[in-house]
C-alpha positions in Angstrom: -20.6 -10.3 17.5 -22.4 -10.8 14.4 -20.4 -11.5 10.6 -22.3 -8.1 9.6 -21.0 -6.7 12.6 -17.6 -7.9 12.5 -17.4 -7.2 8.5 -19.2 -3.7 8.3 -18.7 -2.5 12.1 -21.4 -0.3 13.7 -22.4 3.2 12.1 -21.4 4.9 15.6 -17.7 3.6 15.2 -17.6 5.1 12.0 -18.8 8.5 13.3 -16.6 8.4 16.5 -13.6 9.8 14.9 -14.4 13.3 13.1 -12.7 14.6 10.4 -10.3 16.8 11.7 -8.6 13.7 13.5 -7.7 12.0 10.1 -4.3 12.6 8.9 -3.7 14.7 6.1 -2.8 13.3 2.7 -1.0 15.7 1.7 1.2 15.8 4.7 5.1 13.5 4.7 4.0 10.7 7.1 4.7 11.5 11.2 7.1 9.5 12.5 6.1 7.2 15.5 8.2 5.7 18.2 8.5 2.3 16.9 10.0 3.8 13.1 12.1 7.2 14.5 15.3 6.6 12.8 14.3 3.3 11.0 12.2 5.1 8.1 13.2 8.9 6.6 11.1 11.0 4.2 13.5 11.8 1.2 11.6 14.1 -1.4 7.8 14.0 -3.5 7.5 13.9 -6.7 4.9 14.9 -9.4 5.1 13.7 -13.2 2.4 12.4 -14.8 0.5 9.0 -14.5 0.4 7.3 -18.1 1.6 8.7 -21.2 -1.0 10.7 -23.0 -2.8 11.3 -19.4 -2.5 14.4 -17.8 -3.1 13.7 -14.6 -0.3 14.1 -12.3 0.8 10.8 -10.6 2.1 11.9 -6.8 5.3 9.3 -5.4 6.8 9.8 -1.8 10.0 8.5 -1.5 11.7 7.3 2.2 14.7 5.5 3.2 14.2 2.7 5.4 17.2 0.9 7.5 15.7 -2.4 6.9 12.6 -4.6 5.0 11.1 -4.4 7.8 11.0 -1.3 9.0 9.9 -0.5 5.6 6.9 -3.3 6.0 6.0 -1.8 9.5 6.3 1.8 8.3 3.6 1.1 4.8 1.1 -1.0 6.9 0.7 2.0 9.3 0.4 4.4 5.9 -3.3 4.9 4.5 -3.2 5.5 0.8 -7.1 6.1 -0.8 -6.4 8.3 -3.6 -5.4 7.0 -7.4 -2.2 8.0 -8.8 -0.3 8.2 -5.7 2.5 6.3 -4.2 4.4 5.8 -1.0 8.1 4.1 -1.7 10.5 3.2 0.6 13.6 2.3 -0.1 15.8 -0.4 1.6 18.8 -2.4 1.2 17.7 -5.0 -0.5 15.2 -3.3 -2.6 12.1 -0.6 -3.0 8.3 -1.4 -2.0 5.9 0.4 -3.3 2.2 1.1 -1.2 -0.6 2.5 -3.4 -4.9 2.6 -2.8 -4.8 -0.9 -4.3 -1.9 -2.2 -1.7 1.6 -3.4 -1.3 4.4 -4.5 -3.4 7.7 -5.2 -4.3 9.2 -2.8 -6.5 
């Protein structure tokens, strides 16, 4: 396979999956077999981004038994619009996913 190939993918891959088959954004994540129990959605907030701004900044808050259940549960989320944020909180800490990627909170 080509580096074009490999970097850009084909324009019938794209297309394969239509729209109704993406998940919702606005939707708590699903819970899949390999996080059931390990990662629990907590509540959403709304308050806004940056002070003077009045756009709304979204943040989704779980609980997560472990780091890395909380790792494994964020690399599966897909976050593409600005101002909003998945957190999960562990033991030892909070990460934080946004459109711009992962981090330790």
């Amino acid at each position: 396979m080509s580096f074009w190939k490999k970097l850009f993918g084909r324009k019938e891959e794209q297309k394969a999956t239509p729209p109704a088959a993406k998940a919702k954004k606005s939707e708590p994540a699903k819970a899949t077999s390999s996080n059931v129990g390990k990662v629990s959605f907590l509540r959403e907030e709304k308050r806004p981004a940056m002070q003077g701004l009045s756009t709304l900044a979204t943040y989704r808050y779980y609980k997560a038994v472990s780091t890395e259940a909380a790792l494994e549960f964020l690399n599966k989320q897909e976050v593409s619009q600005n101002y909003f944020y998945v957190c999960v909180e562990t033991p030892d800490g909070r990460w934080v996913k946004d459109r711009t990627g992962m981090y330790d909170a």
